[in-house]
C-alpha positions as CSV (number, residue, x, y, z in Angstrom):
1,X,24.7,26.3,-17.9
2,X,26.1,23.3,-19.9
3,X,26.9,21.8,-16.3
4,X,23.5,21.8,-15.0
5,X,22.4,20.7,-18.7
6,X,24.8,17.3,-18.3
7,X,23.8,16.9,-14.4
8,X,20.0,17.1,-15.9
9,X,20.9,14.8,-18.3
10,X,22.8,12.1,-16.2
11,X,20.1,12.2,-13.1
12,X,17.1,11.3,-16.2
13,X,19.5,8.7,-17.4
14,X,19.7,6.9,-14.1
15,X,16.1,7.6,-13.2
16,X,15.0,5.3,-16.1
17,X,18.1,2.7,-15.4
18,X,17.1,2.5,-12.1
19,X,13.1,2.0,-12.9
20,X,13.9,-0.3,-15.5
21,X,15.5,-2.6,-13.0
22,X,12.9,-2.0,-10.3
23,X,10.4,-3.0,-12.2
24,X,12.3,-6.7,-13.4
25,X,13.8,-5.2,-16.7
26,X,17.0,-7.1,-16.4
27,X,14.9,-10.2,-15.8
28,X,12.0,-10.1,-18.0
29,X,13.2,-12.2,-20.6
30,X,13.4,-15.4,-18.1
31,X,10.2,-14.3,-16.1
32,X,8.1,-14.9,-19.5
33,X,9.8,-18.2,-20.9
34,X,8.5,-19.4,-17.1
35,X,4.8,-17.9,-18.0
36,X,5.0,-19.6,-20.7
37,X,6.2,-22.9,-18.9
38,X,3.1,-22.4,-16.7
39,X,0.8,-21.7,-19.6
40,X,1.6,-24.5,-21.6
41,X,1.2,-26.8,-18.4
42,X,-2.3,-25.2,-16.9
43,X,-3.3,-26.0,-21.1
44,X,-2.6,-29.3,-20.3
45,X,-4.2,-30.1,-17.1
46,X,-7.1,-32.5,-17.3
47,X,-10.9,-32.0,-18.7
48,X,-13.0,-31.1,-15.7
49,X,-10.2,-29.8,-13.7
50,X,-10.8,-26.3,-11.9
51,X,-9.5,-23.4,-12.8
52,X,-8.8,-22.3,-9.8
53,X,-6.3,-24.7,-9.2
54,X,-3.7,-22.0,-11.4
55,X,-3.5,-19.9,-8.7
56,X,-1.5,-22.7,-6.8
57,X,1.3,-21.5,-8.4
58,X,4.1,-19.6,-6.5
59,X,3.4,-15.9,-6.5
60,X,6.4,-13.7,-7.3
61,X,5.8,-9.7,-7.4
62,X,8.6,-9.6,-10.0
63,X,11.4,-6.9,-10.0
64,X,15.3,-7.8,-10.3
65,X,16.8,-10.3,-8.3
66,X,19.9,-8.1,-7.8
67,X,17.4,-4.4,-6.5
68,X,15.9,-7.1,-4.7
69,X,18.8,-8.5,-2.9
70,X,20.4,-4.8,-2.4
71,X,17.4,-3.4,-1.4
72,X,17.1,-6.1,1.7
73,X,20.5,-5.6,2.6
74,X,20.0,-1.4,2.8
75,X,16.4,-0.9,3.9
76,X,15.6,-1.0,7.4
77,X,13.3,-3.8,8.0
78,X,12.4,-5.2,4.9
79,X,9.9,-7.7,6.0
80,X,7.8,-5.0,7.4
81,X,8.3,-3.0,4.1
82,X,7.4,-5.7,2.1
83,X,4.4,-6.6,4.3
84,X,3.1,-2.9,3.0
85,X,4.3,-4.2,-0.2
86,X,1.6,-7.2,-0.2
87,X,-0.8,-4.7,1.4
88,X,-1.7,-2.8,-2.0
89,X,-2.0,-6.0,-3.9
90,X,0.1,-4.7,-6.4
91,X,3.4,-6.9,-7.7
92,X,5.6,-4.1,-6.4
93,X,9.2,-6.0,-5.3
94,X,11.6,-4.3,-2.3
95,X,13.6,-3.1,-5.5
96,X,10.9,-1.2,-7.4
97,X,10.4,0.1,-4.4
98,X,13.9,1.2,-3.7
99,X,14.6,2.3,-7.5
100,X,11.2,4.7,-6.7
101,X,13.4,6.4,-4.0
102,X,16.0,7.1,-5.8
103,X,15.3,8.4,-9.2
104,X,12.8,10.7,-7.2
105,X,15.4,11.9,-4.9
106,X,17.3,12.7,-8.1
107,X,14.5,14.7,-9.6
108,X,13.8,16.3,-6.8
109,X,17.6,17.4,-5.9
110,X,17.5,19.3,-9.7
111,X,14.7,20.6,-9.1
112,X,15.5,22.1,-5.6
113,X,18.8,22.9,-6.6
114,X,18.7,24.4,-10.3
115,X,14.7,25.6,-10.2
116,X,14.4,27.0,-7.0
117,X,17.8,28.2,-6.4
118,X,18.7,26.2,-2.6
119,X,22.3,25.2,-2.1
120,X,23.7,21.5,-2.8
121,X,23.4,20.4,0.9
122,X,19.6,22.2,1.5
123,X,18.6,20.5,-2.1
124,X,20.2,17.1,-1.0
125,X,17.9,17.1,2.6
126,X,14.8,18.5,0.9
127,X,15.4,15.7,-2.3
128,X,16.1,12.8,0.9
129,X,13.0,13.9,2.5
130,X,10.8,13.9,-0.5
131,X,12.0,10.9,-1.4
132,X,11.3,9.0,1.4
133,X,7.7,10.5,2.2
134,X,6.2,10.3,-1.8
135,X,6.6,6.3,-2.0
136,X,5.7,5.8,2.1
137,X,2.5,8.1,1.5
138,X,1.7,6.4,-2.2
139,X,2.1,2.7,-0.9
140,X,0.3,3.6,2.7
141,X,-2.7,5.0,0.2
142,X,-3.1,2.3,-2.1
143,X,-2.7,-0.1,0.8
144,X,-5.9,1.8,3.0
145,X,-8.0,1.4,-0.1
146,X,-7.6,-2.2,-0.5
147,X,-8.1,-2.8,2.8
148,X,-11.5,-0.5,2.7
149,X,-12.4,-2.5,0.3
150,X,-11.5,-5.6,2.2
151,X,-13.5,-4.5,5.0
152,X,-16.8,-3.6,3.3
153,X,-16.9,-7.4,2.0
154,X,-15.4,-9.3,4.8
155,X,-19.2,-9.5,6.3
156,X,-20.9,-10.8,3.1
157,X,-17.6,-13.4,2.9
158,X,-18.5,-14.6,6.9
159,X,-22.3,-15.0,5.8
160,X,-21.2,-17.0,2.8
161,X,-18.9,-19.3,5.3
162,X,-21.7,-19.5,8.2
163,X,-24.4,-20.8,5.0
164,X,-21.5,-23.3,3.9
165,X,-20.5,-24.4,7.5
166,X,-24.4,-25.1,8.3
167,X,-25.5,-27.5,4.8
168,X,-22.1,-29.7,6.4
169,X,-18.8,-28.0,4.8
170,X,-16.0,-27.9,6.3
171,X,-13.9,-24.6,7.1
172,X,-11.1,-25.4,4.7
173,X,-14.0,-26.0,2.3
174,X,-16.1,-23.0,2.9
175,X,-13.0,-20.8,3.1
176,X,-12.1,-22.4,-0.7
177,X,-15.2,-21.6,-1.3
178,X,-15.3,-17.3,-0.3
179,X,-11.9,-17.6,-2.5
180,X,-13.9,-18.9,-5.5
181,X,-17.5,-17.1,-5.3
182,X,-15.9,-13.5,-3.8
183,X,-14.1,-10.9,-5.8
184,X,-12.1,-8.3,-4.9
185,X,-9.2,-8.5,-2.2
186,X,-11.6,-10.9,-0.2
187,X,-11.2,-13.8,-2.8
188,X,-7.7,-12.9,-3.4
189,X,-6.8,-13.1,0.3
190,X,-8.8,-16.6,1.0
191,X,-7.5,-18.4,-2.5
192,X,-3.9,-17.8,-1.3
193,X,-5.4,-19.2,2.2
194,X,-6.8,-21.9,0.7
195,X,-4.1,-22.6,-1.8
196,X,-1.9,-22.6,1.0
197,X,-3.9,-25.3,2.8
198,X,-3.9,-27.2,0.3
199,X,-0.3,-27.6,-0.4
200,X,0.6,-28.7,3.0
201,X,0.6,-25.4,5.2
202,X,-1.2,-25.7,8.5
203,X,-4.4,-23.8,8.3
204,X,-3.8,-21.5,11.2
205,X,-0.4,-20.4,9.7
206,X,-1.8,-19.2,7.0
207,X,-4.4,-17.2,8.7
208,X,-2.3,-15.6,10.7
209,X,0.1,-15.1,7.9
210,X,-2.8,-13.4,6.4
211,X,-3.7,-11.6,9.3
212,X,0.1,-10.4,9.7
213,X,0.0,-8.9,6.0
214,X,-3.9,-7.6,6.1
215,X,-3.4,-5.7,9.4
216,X,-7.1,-5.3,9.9
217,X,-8.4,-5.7,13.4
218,X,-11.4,-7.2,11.6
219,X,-9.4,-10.3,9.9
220,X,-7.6,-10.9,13.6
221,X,-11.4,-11.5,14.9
222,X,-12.5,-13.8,12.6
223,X,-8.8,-15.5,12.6
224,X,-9.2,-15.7,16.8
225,X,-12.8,-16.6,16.4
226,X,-11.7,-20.5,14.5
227,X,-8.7,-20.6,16.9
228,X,-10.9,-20.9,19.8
229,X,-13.4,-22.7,18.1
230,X,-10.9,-25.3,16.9
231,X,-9.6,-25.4,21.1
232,X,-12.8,-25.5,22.7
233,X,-15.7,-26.8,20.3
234,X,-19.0,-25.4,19.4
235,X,-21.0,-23.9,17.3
236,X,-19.0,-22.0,14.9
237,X,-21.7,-20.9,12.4
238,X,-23.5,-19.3,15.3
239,X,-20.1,-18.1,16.5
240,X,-19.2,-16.1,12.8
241,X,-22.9,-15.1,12.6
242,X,-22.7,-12.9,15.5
243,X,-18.8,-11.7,14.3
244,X,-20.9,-10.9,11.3
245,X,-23.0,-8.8,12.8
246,X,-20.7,-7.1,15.0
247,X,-18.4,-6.5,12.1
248,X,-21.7,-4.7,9.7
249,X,-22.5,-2.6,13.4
250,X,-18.7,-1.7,13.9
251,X,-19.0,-0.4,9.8
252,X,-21.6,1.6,10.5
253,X,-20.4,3.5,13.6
254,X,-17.0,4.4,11.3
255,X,-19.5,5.7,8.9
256,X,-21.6,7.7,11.2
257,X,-18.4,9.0,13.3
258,X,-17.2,10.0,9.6
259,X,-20.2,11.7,9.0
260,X,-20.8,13.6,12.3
261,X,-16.9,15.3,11.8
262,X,-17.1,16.1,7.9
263,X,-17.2,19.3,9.4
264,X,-14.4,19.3,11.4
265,X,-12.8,17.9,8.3
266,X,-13.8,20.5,6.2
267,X,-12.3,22.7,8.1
268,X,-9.4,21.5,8.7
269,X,-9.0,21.5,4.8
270,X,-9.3,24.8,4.2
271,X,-7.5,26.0,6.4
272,X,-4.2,23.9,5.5
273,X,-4.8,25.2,1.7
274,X,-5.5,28.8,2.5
275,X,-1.9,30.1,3.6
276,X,-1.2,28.3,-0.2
277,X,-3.8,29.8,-2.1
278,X,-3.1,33.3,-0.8
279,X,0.7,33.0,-1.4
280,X,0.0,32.0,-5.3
281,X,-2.6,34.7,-5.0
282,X,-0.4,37.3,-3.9
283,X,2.2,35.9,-6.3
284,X,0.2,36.3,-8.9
285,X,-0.7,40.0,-9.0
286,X,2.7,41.3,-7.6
287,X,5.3,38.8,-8.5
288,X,8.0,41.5,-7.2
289,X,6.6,41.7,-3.5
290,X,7.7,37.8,-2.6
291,X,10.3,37.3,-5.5
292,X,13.0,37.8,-2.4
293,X,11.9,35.2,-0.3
294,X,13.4,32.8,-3.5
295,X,16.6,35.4,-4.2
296,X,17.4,36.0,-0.8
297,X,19.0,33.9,1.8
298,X,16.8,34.6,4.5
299,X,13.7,34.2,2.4
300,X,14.9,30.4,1.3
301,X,15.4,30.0,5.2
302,X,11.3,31.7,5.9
303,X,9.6,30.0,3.2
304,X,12.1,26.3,4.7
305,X,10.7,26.9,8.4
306,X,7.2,28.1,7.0
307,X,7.0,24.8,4.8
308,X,7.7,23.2,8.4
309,X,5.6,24.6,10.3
310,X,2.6,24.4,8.0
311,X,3.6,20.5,7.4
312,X,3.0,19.7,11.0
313,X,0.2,22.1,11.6
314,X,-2.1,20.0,9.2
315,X,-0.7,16.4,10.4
316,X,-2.0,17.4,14.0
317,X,-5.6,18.5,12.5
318,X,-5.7,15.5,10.5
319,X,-4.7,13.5,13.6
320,X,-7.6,15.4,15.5
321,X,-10.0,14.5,13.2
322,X,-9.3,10.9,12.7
323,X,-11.1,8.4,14.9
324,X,-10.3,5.0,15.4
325,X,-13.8,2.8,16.6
């Protein structure tokens, strides 16, 4: 008992160590004298200036320079990983990331091991697993919502560029311009387009950069759309307008294709929660009649292929009911 207290105690300890250095503890005193530093010089930038002209400033997403450094060295493919990063909008570094693997792989191997029983070597496979799917799924989450968000105003952004483009701007202006007037992850993606323009990067580097890190098939239209343009000629604003429109159409068949298989959704939800509810059901008025699928070996194993089964059974009805337009 005192063994499993200490193990309890040491895998806390190193949880918080190791999120206190994800998220940039060991460096938090130098990352605020540079605020600071850029605090005291945007105070002193000239009358009339714009305030926009702050965000020229290099984005950092913060997080320990040494998580960071181990994390790029261990994680397959960190540029891919940190392009999912970017994705949520969120300052979340390759070492916060990593620390969130590991303090919940420790959690979860006392937990497996000391509340439900399992041996070291099943707890240490069920605590890897857990680890690696929680922060995947979390990131991959917050990531779809921003870029559901980035998608509902991407239109209103191209009509704002088409208006701009026809009284005479030009497209670095009118894309300045979305950065400043939009909200949202729209004006947060075309300020760091802009800002990038305007600090010597190519224009069609930084949309594709952008492009690369959104991962919309929307943004990759509108990014092919000035490519051509800029090889060929025309008219552009007539050229958006009609991406515009195509965009608002493609929206609202996703919508109505969403609509039309709520059904098949709803479905599909109830029964992946039902074999659930009627284990905690059955659980709860005879606690004896499944307590040896926890005590016994065989049960552990059971309830271990059952989880694995029932896993993969809802992944291939959410896959059925997910349609790509």
């Amino acid at each position: 008992m005192i063994d499993g207290i200490w193990i309890l105690f040491v895998c806390f300890a190193a949880t918080l160590v190791l999120a206190w250095l994800g998220l940039g503890g060991a460096g938090a005193g130098r990352r605020r004298h540079m605020k600071a530093r850029v605090q005291r010089a945007i105070g002193k930038r000239r009358p009339g200036a714009e305030p926009e002209a702050a965000s020229i400033k290099r984005r950092t997403n913060g997080g320990s320079p040494v998580l960071d450094a181990l994390a790029r060295r261990l994680l397959p493919d960190p540029d891919a990983i940190n392009r999912r990063l970017e994705r949520t909008g969120r300052s979340i570094s390759l070492g916060a990331y990593a620390a969130a693997h590991l303090g919940i792989a420790a959690v979860a191997v006392v937990f497996v091991h000391f509340g439900a029983g399992f041996s070291w070597p099943v707890a240490v496979l069920a605590a890897a697993g857990i680890a690696v799917a929680l922060p995947h799924m979390a990131v991959g989450r917050m990531g779809r919502r921003r870029i559901g968000r980035f998608e509902a105003l991407f239109p209103d952004a191209i009509d704002l560029m088409v208006r701009g483009l026809r009284s005479g701007l030009p497209v670095s202006e009118t894309i300045a311009a979305v950065g400043r007037e939009m909200k949202g992850p729209v004006g947060e993606e075309f300020r760091r387009v802009a800002d990038a323009v305007r600090l010597g990067r190519d224009q069609d580097d930084a949309l594709w950069d952008a492009a690369r890190r959104l991962d919309t098939a929307e943004f990759k239209f509108f990014v092919i759309s000035l490519s051509i343009q800029k090889e060929t000629g025309g008219n552009l604003s007539e050229t958006l307008a009609n991406l515009s429109d195509i965009l608002r159409r493609r929206r609202q068949m996703r919508l109505k294709v969403r609509a039309m298989s709520s059904e098949a959704r709803a479905s599909a939800y109830i029964l992946g929660s039902l074999p659930f509810a009627m284990f905690v059901i059955i659980y709860m008025l005879n606690p004896d009649y499944e307590q040896q699928l926890f005590t016994d070996p065989r049960g552990k194993m059971m309830l271990a292929a059952a989880g694995g089964l029932m896993s993969t059974g809802i992944a291939v009805m959410a896959k059925m009911v997910r349609f790509e337009i």
